[in-house]
N, C-alpha and C positions, 0 to 999 in steps of 0.2 A: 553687485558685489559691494558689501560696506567698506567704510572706509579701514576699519581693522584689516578687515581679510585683506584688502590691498597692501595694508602694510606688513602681515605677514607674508605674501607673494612676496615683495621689494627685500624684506628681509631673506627671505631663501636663495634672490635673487644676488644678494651683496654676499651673502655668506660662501655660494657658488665660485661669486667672482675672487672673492678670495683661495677657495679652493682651487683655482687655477694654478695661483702662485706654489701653493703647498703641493710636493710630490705625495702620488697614494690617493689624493682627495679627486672624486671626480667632480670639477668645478664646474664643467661645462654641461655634465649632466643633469646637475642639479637645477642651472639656469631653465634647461628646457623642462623642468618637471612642474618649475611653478610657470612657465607661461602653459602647460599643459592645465594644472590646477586652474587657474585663471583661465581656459579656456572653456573649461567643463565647469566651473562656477557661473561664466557670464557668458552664454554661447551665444554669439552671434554674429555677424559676416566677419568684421572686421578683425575679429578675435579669432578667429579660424582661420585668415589671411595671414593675422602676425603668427601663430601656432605652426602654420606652413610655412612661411621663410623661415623661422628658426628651427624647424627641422633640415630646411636645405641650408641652411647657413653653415650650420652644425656638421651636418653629411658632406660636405666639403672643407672645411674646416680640418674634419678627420682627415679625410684626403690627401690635405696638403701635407698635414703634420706627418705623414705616411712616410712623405717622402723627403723630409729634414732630416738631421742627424739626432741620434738619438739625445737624452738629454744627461747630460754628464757636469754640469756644472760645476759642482764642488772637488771633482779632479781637477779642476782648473783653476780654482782660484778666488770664482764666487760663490759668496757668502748669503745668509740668506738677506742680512742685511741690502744688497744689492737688486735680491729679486722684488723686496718689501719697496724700495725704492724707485724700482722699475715700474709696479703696477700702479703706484701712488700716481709718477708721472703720469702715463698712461691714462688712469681715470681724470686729472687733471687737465689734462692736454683734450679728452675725450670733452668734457667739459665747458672748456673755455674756447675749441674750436671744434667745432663738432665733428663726427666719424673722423676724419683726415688728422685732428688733431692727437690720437691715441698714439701713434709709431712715434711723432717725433717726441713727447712727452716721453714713451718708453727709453727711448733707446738717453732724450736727457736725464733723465732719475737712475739709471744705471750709472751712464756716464759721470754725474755730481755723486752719486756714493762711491765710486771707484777714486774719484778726483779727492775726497774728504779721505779715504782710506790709504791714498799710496801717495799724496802728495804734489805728485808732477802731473803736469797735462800730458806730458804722452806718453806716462803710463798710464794715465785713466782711460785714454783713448784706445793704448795697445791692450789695455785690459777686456773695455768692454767689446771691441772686436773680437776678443776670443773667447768672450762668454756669447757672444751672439751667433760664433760660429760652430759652437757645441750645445747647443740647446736651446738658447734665448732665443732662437726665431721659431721656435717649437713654439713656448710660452706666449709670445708676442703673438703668432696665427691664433692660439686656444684664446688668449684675453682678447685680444680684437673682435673674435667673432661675437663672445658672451657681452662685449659692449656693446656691439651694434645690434644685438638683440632687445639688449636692457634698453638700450634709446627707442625703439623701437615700439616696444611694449610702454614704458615712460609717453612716448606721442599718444599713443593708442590711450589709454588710459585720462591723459589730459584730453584728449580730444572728444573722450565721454564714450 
């Protein structure tokens, strides 16, 4: 696969992961459609292995989110602004410490937009516990999986 094509996979892959944050968009489908792409462009062991964890990443991922609360955020209080800030942590935190570092970056980037919007620490605090507890841990299961797929694929890829 040339270096284009890879770059449009990455790009389906970020547009995806963005689609997580947006209600309506299916974020995490789209991740699994370009490691499918990528799968069937460049077929061979290792690409079939990462194709299969993020089928099962994914298949569980659903799972969980099955069993959270639905996702009601904007009866509550956040804004998209918070969720835009949640994922930012998120891939940052995914970044700078790997897999392990995506929840505490999420749950910081909520908590500093909530802290920038209400002022006090414990209302950002009491805030973002209640947006975490009406949906944000929906978000937070759906974006952590589609990260630890992108890393995944990211290794796979540098590793040739």
């Amino acid at each position: 696969m040339g270096a284009w094509e890879l770059l449009l996979v990455a790009l389906v892959m970020l547009i995806g992961l963005c689609g997580v944050l947006l209600p309506g968009v299916p974020g995490s489908w789209l991740v699994w459609a370009a490691v499918l792409w990528w799968t069937l462009a460049d077929p061979h062991g290792l690409a079939w292995g990462i194709f299969l964890g993020a089928s099962a990443v994914l298949l569980t991922a659903q799972a969980v989110r099955w069993q959270l609360p639905a996702r009601r955020l904007r009866s509550y209080g956040a804004d998209r602004r918070m969720v835009a800030a949640a994922g930012a942590g998120a891939l940052l935190g995914f970044v700078l410490l790997p897999v392990v570092g995506a929840v505490p970056g999420f749950l910081l980037g909520g908590y500093l937009s909530e802290r920038l919007r209400l002022g006090s620490r414990a209302a950002a605090a009491a805030s973002t516990r209640t947006a975490l507890r009406h949906g944000g841990s929906r978000i937070l299961v759906e974006l952590f999986a589609c990260l630890l797929i992108m890393g995944a694929w990211l290794g796979a890829v540098i590793a040739g």
